[in-house]
BAVO-129576 format. One record per residue: residue number from 1; x, y negated, z of N, C-alpha, C in turn. Coordinates in steps of 0.2 Angstrom, whole numbers. Layout:
<NUM; <X; Y; Z>; <X; Y; Z>; <X; Y; Z>>,
...
% end
This chain:
<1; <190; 94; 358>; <194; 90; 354>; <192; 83; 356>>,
<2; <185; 80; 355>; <183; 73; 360>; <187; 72; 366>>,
<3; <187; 78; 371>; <190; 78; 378>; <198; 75; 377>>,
<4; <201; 78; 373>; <208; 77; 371>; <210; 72; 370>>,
<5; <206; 69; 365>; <208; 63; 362>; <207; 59; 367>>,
<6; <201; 58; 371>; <200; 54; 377>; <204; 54; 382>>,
<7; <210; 61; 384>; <212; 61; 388>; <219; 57; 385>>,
<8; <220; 58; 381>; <226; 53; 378>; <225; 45; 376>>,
<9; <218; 45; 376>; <217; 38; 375>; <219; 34; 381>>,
<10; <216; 36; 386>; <215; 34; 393>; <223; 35; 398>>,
<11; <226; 40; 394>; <232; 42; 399>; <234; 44; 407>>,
<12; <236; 37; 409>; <236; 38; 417>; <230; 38; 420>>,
<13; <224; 36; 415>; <217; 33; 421>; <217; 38; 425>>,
<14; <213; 35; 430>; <212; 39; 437>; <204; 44; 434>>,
<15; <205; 49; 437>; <199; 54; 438>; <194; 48; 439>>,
<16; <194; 44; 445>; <186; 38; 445>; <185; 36; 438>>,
<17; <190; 34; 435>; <189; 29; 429>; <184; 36; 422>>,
<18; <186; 40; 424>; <185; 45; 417>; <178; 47; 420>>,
<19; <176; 49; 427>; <169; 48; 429>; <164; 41; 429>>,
<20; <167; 38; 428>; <165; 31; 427>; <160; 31; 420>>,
<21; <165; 31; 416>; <164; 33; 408>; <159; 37; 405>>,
<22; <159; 43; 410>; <156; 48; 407>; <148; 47; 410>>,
<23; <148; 42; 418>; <139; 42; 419>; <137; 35; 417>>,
<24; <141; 31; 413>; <140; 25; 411>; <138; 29; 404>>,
<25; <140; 33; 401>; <136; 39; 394>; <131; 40; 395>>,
<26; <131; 44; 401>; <125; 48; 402>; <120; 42; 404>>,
<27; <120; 36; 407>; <116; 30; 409>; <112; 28; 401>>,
<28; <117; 27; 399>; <115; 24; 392>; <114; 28; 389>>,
<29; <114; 33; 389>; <109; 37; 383>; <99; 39; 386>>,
<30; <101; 37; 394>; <94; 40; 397>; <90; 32; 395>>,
<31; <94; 28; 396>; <90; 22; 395>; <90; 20; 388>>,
<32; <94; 22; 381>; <92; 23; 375>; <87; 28; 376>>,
<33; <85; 31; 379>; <79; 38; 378>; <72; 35; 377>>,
<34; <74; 32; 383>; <66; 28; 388>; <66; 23; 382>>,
<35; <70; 22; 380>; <69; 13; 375>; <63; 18; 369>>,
<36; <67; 19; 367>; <66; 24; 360>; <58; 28; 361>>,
<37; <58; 31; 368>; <51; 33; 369>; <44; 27; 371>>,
<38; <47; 22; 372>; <43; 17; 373>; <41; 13; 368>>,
<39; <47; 13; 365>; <46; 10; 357>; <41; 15; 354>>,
<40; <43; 20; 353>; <36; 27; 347>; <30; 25; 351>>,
<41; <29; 25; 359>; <23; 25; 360>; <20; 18; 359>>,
<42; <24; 13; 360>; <19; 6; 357>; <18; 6; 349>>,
<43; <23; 8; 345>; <23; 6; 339>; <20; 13; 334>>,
<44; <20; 20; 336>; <17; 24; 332>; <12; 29; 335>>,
<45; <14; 29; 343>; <9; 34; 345>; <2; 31; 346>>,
<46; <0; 22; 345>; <-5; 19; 350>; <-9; 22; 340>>,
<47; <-5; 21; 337>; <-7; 20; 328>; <-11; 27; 326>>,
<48; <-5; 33; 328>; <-10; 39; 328>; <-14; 41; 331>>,
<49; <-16; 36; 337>; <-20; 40; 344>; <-26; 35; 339>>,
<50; <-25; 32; 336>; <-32; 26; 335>; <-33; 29; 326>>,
<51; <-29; 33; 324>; <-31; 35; 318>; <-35; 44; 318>>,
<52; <-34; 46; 327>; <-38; 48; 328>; <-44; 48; 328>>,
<53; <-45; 45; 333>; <-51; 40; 335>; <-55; 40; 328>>,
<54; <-53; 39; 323>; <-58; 36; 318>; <-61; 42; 313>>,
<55; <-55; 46; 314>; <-56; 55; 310>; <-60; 59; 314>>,
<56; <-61; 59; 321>; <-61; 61; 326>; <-71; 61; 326>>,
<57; <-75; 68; 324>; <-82; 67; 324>; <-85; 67; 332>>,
<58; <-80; 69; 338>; <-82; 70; 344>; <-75; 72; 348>>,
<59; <-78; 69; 356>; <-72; 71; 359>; <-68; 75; 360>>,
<60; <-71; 82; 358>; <-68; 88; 357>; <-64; 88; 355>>,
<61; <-64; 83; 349>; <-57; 85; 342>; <-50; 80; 346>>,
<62; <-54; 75; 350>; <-47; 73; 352>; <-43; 75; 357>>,
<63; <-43; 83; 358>; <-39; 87; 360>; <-30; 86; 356>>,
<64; <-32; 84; 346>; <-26; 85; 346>; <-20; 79; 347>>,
<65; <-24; 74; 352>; <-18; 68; 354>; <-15; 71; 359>>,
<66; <-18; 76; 365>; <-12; 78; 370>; <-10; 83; 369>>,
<67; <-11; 87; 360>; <-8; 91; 360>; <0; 86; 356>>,
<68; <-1; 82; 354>; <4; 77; 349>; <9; 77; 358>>,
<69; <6; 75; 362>; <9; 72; 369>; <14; 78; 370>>,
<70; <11; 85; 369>; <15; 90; 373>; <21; 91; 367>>,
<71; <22; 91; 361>; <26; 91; 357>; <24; 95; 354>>,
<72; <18; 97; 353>; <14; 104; 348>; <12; 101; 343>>,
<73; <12; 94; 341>; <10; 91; 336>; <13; 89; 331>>,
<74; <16; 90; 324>; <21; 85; 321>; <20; 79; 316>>,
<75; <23; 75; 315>; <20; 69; 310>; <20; 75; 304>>,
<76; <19; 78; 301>; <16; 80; 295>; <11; 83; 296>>,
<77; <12; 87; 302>; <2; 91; 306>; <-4; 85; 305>>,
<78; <0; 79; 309>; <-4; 75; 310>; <-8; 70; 301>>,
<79; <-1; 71; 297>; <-4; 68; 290>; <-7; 72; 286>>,
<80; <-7; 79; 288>; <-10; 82; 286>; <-18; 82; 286>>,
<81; <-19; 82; 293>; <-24; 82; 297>; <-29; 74; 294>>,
<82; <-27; 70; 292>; <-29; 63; 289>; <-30; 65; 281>>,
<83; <-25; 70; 278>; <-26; 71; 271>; <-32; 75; 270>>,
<84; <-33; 79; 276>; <-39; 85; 274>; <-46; 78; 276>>,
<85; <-45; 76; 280>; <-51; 71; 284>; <-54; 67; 279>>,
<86; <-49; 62; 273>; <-50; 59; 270>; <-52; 62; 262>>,
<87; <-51; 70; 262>; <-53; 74; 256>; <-61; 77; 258>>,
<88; <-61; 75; 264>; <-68; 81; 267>; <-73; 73; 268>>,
<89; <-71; 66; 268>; <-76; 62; 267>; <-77; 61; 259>>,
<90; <-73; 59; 257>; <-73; 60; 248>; <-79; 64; 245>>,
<91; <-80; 70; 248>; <-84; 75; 244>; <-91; 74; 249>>,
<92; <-91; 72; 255>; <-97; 70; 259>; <-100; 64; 256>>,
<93; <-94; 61; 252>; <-99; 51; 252>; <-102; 54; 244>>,
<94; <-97; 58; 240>; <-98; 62; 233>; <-105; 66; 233>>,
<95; <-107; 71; 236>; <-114; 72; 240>; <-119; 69; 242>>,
<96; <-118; 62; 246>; <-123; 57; 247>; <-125; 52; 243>>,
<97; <-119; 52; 236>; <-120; 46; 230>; <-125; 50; 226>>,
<98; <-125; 59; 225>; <-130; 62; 222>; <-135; 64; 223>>,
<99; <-136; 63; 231>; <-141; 64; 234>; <-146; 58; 233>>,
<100; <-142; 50; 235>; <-146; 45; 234>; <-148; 46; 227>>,
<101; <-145; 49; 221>; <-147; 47; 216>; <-152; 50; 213>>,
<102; <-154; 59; 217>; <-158; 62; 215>; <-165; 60; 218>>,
<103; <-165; 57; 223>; <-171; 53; 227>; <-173; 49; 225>>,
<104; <-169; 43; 222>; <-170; 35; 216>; <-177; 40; 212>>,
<105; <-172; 44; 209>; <-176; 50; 201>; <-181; 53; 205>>,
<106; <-182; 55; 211>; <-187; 59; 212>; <-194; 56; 214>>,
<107; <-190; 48; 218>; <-195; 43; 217>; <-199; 40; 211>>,
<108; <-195; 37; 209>; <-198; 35; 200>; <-203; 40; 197>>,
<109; <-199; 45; 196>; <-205; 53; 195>; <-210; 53; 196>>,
<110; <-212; 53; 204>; <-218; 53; 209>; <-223; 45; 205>>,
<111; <-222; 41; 206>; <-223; 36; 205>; <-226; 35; 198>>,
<112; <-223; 39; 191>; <-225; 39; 186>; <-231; 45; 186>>,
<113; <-229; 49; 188>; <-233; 55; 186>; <-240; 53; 190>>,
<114; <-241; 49; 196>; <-245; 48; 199>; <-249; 40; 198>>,
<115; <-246; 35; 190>; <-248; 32; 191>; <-253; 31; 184>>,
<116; <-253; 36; 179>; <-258; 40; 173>; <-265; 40; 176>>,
<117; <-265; 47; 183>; <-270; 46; 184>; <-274; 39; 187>>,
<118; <-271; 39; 191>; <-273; 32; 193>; <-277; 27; 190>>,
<119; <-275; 25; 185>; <-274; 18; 181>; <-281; 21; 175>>,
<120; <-279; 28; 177>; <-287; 30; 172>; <-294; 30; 176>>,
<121; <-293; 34; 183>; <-296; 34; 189>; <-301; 26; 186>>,
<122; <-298; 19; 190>; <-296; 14; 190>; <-302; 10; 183>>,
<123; <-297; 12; 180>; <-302; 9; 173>; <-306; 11; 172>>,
<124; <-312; 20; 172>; <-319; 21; 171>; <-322; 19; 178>>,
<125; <-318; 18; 183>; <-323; 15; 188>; <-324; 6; 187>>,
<126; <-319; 4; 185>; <-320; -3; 182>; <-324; -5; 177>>,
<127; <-325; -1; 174>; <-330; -2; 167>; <-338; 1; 170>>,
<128; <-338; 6; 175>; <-345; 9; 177>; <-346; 2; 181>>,
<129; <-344; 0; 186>; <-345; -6; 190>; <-347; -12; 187>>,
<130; <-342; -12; 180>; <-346; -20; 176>; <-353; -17; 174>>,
<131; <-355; -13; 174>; <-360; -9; 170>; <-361; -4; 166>>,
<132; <-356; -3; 165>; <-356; 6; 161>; <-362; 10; 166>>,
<133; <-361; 11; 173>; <-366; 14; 175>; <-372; 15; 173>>,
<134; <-375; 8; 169>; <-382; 10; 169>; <-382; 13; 158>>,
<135; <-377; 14; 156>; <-375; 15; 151>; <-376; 21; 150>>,
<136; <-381; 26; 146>; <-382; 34; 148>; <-377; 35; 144>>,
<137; <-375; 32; 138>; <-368; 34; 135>; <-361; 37; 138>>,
<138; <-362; 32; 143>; <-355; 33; 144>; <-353; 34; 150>>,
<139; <-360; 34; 156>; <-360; 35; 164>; <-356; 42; 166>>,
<140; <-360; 48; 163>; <-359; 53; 164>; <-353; 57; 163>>,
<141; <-350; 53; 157>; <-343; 53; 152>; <-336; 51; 156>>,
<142; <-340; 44; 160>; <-334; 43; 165>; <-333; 44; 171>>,
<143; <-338; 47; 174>; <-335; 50; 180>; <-333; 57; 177>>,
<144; <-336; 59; 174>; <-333; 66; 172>; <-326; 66; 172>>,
<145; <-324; 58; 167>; <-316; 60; 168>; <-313; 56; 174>>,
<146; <-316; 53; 177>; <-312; 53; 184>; <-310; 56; 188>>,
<147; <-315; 60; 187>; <-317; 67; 193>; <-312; 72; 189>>,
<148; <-308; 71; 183>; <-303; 75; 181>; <-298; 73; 183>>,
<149; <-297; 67; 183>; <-290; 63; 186>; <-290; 63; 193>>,
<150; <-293; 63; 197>; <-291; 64; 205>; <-291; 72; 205>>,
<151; <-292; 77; 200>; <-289; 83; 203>; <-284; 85; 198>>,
<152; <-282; 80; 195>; <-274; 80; 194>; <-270; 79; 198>>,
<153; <-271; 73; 202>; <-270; 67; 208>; <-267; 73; 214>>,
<154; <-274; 79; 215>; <-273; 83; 222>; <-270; 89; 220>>,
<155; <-270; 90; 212>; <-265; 97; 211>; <-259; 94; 212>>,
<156; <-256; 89; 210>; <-250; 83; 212>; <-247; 86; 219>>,
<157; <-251; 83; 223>; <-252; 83; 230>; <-251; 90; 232>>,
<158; <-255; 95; 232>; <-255; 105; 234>; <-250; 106; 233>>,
<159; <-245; 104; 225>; <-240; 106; 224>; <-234; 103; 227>>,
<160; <-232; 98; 229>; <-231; 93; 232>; <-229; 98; 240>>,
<161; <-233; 97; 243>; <-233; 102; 249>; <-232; 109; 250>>,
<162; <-233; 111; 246>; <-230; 116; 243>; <-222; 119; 243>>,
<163; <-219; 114; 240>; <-211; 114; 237>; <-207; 110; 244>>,
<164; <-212; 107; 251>; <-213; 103; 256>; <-211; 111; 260>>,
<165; <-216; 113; 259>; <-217; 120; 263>; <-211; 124; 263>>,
<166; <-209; 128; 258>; <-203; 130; 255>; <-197; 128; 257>>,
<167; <-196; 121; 255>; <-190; 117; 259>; <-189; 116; 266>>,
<168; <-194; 114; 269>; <-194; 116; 276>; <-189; 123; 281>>,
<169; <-187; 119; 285>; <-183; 125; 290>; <-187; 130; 291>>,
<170; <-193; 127; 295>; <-201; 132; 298>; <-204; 135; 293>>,
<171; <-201; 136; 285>; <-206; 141; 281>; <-205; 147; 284>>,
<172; <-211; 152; 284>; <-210; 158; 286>; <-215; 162; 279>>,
<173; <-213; 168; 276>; <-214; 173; 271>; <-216; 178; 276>>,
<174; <-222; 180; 272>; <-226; 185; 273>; <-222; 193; 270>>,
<175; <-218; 196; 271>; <-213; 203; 267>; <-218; 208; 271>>,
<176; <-219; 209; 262>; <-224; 216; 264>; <-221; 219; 259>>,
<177; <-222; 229; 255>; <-221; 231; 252>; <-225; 231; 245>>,
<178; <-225; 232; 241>; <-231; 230; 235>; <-228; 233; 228>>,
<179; <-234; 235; 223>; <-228; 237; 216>; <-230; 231; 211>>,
<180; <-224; 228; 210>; <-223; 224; 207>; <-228; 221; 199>>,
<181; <-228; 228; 195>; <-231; 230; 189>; <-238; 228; 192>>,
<182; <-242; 232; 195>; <-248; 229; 199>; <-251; 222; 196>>,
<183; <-246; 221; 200>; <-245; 212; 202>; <-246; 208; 194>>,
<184; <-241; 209; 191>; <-242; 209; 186>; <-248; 207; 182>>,
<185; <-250; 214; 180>; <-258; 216; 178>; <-262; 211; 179>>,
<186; <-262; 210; 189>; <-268; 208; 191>; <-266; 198; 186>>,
<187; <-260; 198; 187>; <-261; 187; 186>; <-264; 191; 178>>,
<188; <-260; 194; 173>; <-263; 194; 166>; <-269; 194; 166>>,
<189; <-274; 199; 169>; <-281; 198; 170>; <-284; 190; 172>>,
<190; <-281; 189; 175>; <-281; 181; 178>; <-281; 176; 172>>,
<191; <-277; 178; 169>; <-276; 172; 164>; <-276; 175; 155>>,
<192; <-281; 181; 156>; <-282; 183; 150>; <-286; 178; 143>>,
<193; <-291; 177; 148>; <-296; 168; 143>; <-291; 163; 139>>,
<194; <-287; 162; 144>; <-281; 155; 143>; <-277; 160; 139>>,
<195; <-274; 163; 138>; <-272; 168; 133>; <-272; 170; 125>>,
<196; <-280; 171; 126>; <-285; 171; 119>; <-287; 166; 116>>,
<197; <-287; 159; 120>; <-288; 153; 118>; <-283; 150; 115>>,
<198; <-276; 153; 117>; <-268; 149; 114>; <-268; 155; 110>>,
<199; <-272; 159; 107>; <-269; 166; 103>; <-262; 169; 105>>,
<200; <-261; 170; 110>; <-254; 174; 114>; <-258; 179; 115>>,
<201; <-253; 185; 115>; <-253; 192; 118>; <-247; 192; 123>>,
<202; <-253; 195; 128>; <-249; 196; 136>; <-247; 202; 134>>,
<203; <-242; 205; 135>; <-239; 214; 135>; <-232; 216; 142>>,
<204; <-232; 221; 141>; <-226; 223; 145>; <-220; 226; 140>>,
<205; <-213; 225; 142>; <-210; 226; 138>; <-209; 233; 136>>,
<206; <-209; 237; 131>; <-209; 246; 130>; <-203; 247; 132>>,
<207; <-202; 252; 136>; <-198; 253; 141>; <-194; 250; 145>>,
<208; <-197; 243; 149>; <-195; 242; 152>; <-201; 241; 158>>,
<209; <-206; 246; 155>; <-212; 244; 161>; <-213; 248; 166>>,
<210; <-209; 254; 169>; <-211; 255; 174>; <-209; 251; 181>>,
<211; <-216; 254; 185>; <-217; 251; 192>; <-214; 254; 195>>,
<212; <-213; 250; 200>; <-209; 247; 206>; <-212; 244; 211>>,
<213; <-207; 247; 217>; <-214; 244; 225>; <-207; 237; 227>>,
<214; <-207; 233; 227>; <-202; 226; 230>; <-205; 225; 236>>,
<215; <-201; 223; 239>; <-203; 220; 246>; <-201; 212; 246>>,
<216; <-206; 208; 248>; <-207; 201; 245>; <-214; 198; 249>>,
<217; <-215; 192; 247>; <-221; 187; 250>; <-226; 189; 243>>,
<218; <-230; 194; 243>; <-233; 195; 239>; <-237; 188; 235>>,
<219; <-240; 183; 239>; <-244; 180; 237>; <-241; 175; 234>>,
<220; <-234; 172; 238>; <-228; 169; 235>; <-227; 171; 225>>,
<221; <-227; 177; 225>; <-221; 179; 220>; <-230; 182; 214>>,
<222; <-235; 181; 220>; <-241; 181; 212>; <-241; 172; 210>>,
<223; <-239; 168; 214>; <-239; 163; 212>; <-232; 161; 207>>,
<224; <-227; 165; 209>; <-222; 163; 203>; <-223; 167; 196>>,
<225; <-228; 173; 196>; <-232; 177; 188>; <-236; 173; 186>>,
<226; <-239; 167; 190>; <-243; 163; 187>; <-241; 157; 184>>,
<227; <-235; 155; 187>; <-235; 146; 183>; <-228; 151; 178>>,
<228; <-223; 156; 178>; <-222; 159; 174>; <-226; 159; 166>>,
<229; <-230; 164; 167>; <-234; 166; 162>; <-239; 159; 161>>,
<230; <-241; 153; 163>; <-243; 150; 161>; <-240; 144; 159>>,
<231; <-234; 145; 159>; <-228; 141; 154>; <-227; 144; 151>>,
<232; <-228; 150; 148>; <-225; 152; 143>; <-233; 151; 139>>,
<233; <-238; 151; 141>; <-244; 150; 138>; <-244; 142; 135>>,
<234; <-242; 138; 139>; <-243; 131; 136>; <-239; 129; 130>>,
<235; <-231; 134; 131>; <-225; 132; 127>; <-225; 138; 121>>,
<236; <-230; 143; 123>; <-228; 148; 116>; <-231; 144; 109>>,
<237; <-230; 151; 105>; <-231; 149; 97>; <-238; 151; 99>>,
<238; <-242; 144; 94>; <-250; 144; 95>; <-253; 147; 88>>,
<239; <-249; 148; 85>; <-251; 151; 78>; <-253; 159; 77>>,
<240; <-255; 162; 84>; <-258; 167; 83>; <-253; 173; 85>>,
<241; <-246; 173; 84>; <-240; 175; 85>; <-236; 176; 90>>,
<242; <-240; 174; 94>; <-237; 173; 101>; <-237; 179; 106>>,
<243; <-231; 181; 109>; <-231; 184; 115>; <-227; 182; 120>>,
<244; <-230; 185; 125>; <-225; 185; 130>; <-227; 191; 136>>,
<245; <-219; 194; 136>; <-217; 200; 138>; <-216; 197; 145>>,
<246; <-218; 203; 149>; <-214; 205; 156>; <-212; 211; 157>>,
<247; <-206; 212; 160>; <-202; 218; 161>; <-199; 219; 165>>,
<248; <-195; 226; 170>; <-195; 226; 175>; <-186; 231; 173>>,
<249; <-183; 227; 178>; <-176; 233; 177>; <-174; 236; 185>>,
<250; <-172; 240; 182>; <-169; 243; 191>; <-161; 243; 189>>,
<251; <-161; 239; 196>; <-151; 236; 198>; <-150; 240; 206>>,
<252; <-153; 246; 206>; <-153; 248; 214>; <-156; 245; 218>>,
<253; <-151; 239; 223>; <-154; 238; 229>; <-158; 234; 226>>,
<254; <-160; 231; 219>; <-166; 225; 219>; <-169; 227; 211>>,
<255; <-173; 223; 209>; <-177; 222; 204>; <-175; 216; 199>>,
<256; <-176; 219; 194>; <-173; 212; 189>; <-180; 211; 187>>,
<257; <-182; 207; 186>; <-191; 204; 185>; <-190; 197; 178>>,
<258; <-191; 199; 171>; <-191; 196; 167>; <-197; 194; 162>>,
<259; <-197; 187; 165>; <-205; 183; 158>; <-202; 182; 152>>,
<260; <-205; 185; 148>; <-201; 183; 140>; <-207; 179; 136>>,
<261; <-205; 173; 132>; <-208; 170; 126>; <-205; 171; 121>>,
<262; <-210; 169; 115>; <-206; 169; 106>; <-210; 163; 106>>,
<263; <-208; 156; 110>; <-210; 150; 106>; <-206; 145; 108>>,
<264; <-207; 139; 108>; <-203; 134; 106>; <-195; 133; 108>>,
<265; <-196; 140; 113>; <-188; 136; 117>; <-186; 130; 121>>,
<266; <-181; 129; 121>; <-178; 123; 124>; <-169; 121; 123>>,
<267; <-169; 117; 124>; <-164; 113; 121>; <-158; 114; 125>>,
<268; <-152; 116; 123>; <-147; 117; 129>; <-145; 112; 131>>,
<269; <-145; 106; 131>; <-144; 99; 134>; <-152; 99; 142>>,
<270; <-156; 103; 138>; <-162; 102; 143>; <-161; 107; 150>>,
<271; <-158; 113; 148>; <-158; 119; 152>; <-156; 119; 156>>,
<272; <-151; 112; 161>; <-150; 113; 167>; <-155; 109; 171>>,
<273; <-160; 107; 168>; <-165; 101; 171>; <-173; 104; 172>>,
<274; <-171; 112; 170>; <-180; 114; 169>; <-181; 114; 175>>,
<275; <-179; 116; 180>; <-182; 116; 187>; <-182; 112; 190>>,
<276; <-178; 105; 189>; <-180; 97; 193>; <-188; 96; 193>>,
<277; <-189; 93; 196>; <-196; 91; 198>; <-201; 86; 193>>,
<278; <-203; 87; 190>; <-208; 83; 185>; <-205; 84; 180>>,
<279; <-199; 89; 179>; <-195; 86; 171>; <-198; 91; 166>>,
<280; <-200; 87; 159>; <-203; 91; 154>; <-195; 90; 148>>,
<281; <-199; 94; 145>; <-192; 97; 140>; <-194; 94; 133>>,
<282; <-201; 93; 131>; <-204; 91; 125>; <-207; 85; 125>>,
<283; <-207; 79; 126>; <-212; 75; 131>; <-215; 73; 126>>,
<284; <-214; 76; 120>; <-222; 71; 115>; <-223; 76; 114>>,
<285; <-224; 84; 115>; <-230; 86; 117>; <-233; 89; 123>>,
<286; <-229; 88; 129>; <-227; 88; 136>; <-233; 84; 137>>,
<287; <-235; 77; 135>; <-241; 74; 135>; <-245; 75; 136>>,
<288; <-248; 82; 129>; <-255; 84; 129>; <-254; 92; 133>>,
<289; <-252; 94; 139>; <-252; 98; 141>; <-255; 96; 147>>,
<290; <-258; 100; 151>; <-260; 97; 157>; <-256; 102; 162>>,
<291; <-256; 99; 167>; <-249; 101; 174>; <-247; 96; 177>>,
<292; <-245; 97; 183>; <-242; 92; 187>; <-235; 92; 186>>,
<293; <-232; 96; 181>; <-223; 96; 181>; <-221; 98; 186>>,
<294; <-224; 102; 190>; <-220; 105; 196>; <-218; 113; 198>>,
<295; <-222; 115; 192>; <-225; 122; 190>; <-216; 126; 192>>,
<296; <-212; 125; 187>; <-205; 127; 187>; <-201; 126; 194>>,
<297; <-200; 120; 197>; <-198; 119; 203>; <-202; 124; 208>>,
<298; <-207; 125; 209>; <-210; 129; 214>; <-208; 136; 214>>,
<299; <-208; 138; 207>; <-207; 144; 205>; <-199; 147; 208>>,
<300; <-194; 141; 207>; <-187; 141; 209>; <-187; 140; 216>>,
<301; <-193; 137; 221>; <-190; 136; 227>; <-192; 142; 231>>,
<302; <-199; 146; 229>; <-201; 152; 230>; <-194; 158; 231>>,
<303; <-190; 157; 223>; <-188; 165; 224>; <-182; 163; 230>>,
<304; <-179; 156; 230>; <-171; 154; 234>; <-176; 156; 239>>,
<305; <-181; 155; 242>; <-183; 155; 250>; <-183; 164; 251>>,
<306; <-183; 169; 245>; <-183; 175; 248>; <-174; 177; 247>>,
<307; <-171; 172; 247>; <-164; 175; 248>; <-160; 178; 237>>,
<308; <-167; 176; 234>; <-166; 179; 229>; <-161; 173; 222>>,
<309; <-162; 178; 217>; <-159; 171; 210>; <-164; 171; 206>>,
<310; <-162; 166; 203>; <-169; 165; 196>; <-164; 162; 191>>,
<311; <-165; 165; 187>; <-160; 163; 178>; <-163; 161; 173>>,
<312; <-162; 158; 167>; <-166; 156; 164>; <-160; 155; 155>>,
<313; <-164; 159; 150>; <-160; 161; 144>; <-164; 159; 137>>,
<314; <-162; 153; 134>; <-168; 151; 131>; <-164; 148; 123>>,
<315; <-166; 149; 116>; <-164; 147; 112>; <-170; 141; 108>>,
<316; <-167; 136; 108>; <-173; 132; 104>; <-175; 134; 99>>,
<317; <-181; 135; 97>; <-184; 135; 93>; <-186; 145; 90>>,
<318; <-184; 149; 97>; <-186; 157; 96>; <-188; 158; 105>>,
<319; <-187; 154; 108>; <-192; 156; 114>; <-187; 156; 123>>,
<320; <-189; 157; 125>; <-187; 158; 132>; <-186; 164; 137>>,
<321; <-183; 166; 141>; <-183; 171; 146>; <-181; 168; 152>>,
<322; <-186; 170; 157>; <-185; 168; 164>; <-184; 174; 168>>,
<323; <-181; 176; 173>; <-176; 184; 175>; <-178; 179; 183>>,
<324; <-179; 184; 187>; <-177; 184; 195>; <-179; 190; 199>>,
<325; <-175; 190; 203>; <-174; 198; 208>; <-179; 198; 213>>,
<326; <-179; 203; 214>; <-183; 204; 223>; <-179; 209; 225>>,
<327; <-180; 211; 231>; <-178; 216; 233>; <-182; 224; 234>>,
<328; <-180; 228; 232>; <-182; 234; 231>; <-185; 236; 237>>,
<329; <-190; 242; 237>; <-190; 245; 244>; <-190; 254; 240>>,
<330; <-184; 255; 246>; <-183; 260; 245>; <-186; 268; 248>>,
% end
């Protein structure tokens, strides 16, 4: 139709004149092309190559400017590629603002819990130096309690490294076979005295006490029967009525391992915070309890180092249940 009408418009032109026309088209569209292309790469390609660059964690990634060059790229690949960048720092800076914030907290923590002993340390050595030393009332009185403050100072510390240990990439566990029940028994005996003293009864729960062999860091996980069972010893009912159960379930491939209390509880605003590091759930009578506040945290970083979970079910003021698995050996 174009052809026709041109042919009519033009009438007698000579053939020169209609091939005239047509590479005088074909000129101006190649030299529209090159314009057009030279314009996108000064005005948008310099833009996206440099909003590369800034998204871009390594040269590797800036593969996708010469794939944008070979035409494999499109502006919406590429705004995409900007929308995911600018969602995946968002949630890295979101990560870093709570990581600086749990390190502020875990400083200030460290700082307080370690500034008690201290300042007592400090003060019976201050009062022996002006003289209390020669004071038979009081000499023996205050190193006795200093000498209990600096091994608060190094349980601080043991524990400290510890939760150091654990977190570490280079922790290595000792997985050996062992029955579980056992284990048990042996920390009860362990801490049979501290037991009789808070009038708590240690028991196993009635049917749910048979043994079981787990495969585990045995010394690891007698150390999570012990600061277990001796939180529930510091936080049960002292009035004689106290117990605290441990019981054993079979899930197949693993062990369900449960400390149970009937005392104080805990408060469901506090229960996401039991395993933070120094956090106490009763602090005026958290006080008169002796621990370095780390007992829980360790306990949590032990069973996550065997790949395991650890749960925690607790109603204030009827008691607690602490649950974590190991894995079974079959």
């Amino acid at each position: 139709m174009v052809s026709l009408v041109l042919l009519s418009v033009l009438g007698d032109a000579s053939i020169f004149s209609i091939w005239s026309i047509v590479i005088y088209a074909v000129v101006s569209y190649v030299v529209t092309y090159f314009i057009i292309v030279s314009l996108f790469e000064k005005f948008v390609f310099r833009k996206i190559k440099l909003i590369y660059k800034v998204i871009s964690e390594s040269k590797d990634s800036l593969k996708g400017i010469s794939d944008f060059e070979n035409k494999k790229t499109t502006i919406d690949v590429v705004n995409q590629k900007v929308i995911d960048w600018a969602e995946e720092k968002k949630v890295e800076l979101s990560e870093l603002k709570s990581l600086e914030r749990y390190r502020k907290k875990y400083v200030g923590d460290i700082s307080h819990e370690l500034k008690t002993p201290l300042f007592s340390i400090q003060g019976y050595l201050h009062t022996l130096i002006e003289g209390g030393l020669y004071d038979e009332k009081i000499n023996i009185k205050y190193l006795k309690n200093a000498l209990r403050s600096t091994d608060r100072l190094q349980g601080i510390v043991d524990d400290l490294e510890v939760i150091n240990e654990l977190e570490s990439e280079a922790r290595s566990l000792d997985y050996i076979s062992f029955n579980i029940k056992e284990l048990a028994e042996d920390v009860y005996s362990d801490l049979e005295l501290m037991a009789q003293e808070s009038g708590i009864s240690l028991i196993f729960k009635p049917g749910a006490d048979i043994s079981f062999n787990v495969i585990a860091d045995k010394e690891k996980i007698r150390q999570v029967f012990v600061n277990l069972v001796n939180n529930s010893l510091k936080y049960g009912r002292q009035d004689g009525q106290g117990i605290t159960k441990i019981s054993f379930y079979d899930m197949e491939d693993i062990i369900l391992v449960e400390v149970s209390d009937n005392g104080v509880g805990i408060k469901e605003t506090d229960l996401k915070h039991v395993f933070d590091r120094f956090y106490r759930t009763d602090m005026s009578r958290s006080q008169q309890i002796k621990g370095t506040g780390l007992g829980l945290s360790i306990v949590k970083h032990i069973i996550e180092a065997h790949n395991q979970k650890i749960t925690l079910r607790s109603t204030y003021g009827k008691g607690s249940t602490f649950g974590f698995t190991l894995a079974r050996d079959k």
